[in-house]
Each structure stands twice: as C-alpha cells, then as structure tokens.
ZAMARGU-4260 file (C-alpha; in steps of 0.2 Angstrom, whole numbers, plus 5000, padded with zeros to 4 digits):
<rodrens>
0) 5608/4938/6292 | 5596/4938/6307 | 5578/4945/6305 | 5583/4956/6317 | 5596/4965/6308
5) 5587/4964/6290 | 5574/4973/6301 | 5588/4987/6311 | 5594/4988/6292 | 5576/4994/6284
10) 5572/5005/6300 | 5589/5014/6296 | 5586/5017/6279 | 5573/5028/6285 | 5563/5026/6266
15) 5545/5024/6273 | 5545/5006/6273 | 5527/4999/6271 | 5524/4987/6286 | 5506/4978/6286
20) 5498/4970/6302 | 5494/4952/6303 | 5484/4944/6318 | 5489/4925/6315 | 5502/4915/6304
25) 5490/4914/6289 | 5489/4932/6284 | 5507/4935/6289 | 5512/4924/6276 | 5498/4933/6261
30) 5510/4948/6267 | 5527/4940/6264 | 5522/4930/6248 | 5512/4948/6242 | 5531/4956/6244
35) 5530/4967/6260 | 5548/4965/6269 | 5543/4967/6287 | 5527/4962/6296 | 5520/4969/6310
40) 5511/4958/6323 | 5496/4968/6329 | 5489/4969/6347 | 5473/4975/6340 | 5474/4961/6326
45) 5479/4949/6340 | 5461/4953/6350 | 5451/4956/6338 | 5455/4938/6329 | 5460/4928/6343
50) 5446/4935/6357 | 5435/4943/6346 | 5435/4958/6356 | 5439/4976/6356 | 5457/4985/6359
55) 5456/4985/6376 | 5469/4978/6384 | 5464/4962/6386 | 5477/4949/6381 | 5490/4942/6389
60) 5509/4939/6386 | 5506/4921/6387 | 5494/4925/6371 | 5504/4935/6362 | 5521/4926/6364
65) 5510/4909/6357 | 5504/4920/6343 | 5522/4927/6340 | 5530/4909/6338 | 5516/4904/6328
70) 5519/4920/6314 | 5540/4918/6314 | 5539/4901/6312 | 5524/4901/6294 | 5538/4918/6289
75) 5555/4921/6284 | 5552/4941/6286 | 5556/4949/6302 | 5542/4951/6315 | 5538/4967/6320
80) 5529/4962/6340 | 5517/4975/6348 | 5518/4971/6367 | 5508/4984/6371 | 5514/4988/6388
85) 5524/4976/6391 | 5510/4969/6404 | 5514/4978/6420 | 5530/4986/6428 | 5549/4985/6422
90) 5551/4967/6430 | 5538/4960/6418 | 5546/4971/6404 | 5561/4961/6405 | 5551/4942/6404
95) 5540/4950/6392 | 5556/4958/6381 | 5564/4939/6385 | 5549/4928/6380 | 5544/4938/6364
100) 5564/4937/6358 | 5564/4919/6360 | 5547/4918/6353 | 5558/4924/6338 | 5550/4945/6337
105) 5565/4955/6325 | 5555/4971/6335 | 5545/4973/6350 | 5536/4989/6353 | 5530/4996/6372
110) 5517/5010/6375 | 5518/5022/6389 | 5498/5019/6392 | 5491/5014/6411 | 5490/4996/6412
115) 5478/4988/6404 | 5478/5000/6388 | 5467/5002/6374 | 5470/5007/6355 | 5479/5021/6354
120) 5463/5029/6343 | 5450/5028/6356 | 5445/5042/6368 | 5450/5042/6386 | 5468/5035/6386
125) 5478/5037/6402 | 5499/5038/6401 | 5511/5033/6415 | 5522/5046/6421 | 5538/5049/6407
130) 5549/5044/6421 | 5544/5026/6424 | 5540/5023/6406 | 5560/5028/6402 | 5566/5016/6415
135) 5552/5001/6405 | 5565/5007/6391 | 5580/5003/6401 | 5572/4988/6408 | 5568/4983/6389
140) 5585/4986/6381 | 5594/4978/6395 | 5588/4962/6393 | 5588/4958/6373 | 5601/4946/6371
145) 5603/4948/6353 | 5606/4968/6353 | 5600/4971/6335 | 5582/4968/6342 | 5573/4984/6338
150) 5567/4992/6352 | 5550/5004/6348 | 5544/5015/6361 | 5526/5022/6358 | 5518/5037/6367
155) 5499/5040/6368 | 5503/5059/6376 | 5497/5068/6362 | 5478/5064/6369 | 5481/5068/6385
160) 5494/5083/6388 | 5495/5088/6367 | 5509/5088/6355 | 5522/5097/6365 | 5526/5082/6379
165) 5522/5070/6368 | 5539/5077/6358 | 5546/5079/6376 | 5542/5062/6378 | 5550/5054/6361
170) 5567/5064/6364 | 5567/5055/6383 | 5562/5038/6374 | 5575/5040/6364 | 5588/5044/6378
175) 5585/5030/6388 | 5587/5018/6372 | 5573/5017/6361 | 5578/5011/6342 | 5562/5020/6334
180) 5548/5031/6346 | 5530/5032/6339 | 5521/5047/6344 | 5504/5041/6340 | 5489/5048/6334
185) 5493/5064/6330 | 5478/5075/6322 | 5484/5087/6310 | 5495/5085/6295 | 5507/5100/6304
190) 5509/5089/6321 | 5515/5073/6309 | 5529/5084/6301 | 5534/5088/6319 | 5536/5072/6323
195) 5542/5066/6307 | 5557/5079/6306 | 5563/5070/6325 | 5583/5068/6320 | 5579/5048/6323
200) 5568/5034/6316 | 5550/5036/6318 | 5533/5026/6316 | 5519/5034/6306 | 5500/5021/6310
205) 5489/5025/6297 | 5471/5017/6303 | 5458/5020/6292 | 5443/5029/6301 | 5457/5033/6316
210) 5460/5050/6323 | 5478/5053/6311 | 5476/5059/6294 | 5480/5046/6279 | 5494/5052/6269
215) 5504/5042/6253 | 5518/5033/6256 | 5530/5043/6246 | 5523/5060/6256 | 5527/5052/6274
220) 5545/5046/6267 | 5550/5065/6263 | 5541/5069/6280 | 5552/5058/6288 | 5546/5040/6296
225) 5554/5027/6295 | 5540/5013/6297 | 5522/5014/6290 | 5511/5005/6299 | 5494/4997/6289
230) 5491/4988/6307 | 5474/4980/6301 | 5471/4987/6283 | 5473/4969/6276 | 5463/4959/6290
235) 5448/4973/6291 | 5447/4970/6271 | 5448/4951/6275 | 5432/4954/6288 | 5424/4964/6275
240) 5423/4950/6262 | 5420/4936/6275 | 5404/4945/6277 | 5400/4948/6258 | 5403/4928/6257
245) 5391/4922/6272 | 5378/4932/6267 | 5379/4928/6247 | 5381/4908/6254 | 5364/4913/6268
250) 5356/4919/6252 | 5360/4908/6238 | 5363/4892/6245 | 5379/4889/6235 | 5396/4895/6237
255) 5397/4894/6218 | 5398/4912/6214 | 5407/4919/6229 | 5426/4924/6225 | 5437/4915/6233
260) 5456/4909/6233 | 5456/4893/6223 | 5461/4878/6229 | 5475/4876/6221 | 5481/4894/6229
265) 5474/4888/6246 | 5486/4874/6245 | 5500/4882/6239 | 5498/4897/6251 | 5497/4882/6266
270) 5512/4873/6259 | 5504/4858/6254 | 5516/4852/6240 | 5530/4853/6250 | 5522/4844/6265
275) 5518/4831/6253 | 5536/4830/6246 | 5541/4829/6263 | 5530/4814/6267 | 5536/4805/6252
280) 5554/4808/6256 | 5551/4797/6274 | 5536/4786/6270 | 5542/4769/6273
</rodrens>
C-alpha cells in the first residue's frame, strides 16, 4: 500500500490521529521509530532549522521539496508536506503539487495567506480572496498523479474577517476538492467545536504559547478532527535541551553529566548496523 493511501485511510477514520512535525530527516525518524503513524513536515520547522529564521515566509519550493525528499527517504510513514502557499499563483501550484508528489509527500497542505505568508499564530495575516484560493484547490487536485495524495486546504480567515468566513471558506475549500480543510487558529473552545462538527475531515494545530486553546487528544476526537497537529512540539523540546547542554558543557567543561542519547542509540537511530552489514555484503 502506498503512503498516500495509509495516510487517505487514517484521515478517514476521523479518530484524532496524533501527527508530529519534523524539520529534517533525523527527527522524522525519532517520530516513526517512537510509534506516530503519520509525520508532518513543518514549514515553521523547515525555517526555523534549515534558515534559522522566523515563520515568515521565507523558504522556497526548491527548499522544501530537497527537504521533503530527504524525510521520505530516512521513513516508511507517509509525509504530511506544508507548502505553505503553494509559492505564488495556480500555475506554480501545479509544479509545487508535482515537485512535492515526486519528492515522495503522502499530503501536501496550501494556505489561503498573501504571498509570502507568516505562521498562522502571528498578528497581521493577510488572506487572498476565497475565489482565487478555490481555483489553487483546483489547480492542486488537478495535477496529483496518484489521486490518493491528500489534499489539505488551510485558511487563515478567522484573524482577518472572524469565524463565520472562515466556515464559508472551508465549505468552498472543500467544494472545489480539498480532502481535509484547516481552519486555523481559532480562539475559543466554542469556535473549535464549530469547526470540528464540519461533515468532513478537519485539522486541529495545537502550538504551545499560540493563539488556539490546547485541548487532550481524546476531547478533539469527540469534537471532530481528524488530524492533530504537534507541528514543533518535539523540535521546540529538542532546542530546549540543546540549550540546557551548551550551557552545562560552557560551564563545566565536560559533557560527562549531560543527558544524552547513547552511542549505541545514536547508531542505531542513524542505521549504522545495517550500513555496516551492507558493506560487508560488497566489500571485495
């Protein structure tokens, strides 16, 4: 079975499927071999780890598609690919859609935000008119070869013109041939039943410190998503300790006491043994 329709088979079962963000191949695979079925590849994660910069809309498909190849190829789990919005008009919708499929991407999710876009829990957002963002959609459906590629629409409206066009938008989203929408960050635990009890799959993006409330898994199945996002959970606690551990080496002068995987775990988790095997199998 392809990734892509392991991954149209979890978004249909509509049980509040856990998906984690990973900015590189490393932390994709801590998030396969931890158990998660689905990874997500974040644009955020993308910036922040490949640019060291802010959610601004700064990377490029040419980035993105690199980084894509890079995750499917270190997992076996289907590839959830944010392509924020799709970098510029229908026309590079289609070689974004195209690129990212043959990059191996089980999902690729557009936004409705003006070109270049920022995270979707900053201040200021800007959306394109609904009209042009369905005919991305169309753009976007109509050029998957394999048609169990998931196809996510996400709208920013809710910061712009409130909850009620941002619903408007998701029902045209859906229309024009969007697998899953994903209203995005909604404020109020009422606004996220609204759009939990739309009569197709949805997203839920829970980011820590963000603008949407942080509910348990099991509540935001009975609400009604689909997909849970943890888009930077795992990374942000990665940062966290890489901190912890530069400072305890700056102060100590030993990396003796610092808690870290060990080096049999590295290797393992890098595939060492079976490089090693491989070797042996061809060395002359």
């Amino acid at each position: 079975m392809s990734t892509a329709k392991r991954l149209r088979e979890i978004v249909n079962q509509q049980k509040g499927t856990i998906v984690p963000g990973a900015p590189n191949a490393v932390m994709a695979r801590v998030i396969e071999e931890t158990g998660f079925p689905v990874v997500f590849l974040s644009g955020a994660g993308i910036s922040n780890w490949k640019l060291a910069i802010a959610d601004y809309g700064l990377t490029t498909l040419t980035e993105v598609v690199e980084v894509t190849a890079e995750v499917t190829s270190a997992v076996s789990i289907p590839v959830l690919v944010d392509a924020d919005t799709g970098y510029g008009n229908p026309l590079n919708v289609i070689r974004t859609v195209r690129e990212l499929e043959r990059a191996g991407a089980a999902g690729i999710m557009l936004e409705d935000q003006v070109f270049p876009k920022r995270c979707g829990h900053f201040d200021h957002k800007q959306v394109i008119p609904a009209d042009e963002m369905v005919q991305k959609i169309k753009a976007a459906t109509d050029s998957r070869v394999n048609e169990d590629v998931i196809i996510v629409a996400r709208t920013d409206a809710i910061a712009v013109d409130g909850i009620e066009a941002a619903i408007e938008r998701a029902h045209q989203y859906h229309e024009a041939g969007a697998d899953v929408t994903f209203v995005e960050a909604p404020q109020t635990y009422d606004q996220m039943k609204r759009i939990g009890q739309l009569p197709w799959p949805q997203v839920a993006n829970m980011v820590e410190g963000g603008k949407t409330p942080i509910l348990p898994q099991q509540e935001l199945q009975e609400i009604g998503f689909s997909l849970i996002y943890y888009a930077n959970a795992i990374p942000r606690a990665a940062l966290r300790a890489a901190f912890e551990a530069a400072r305890k080496l700056m102060e100590t002068g030993t990396s003796v006491d610092i808690p870290m995987l060990s080096w049999q775990e590295r290797q393992s988790l890098v595939k060492l043994p079976e490089l090693s095997a491989l070797e042996k199998r061809y060395q002359v």
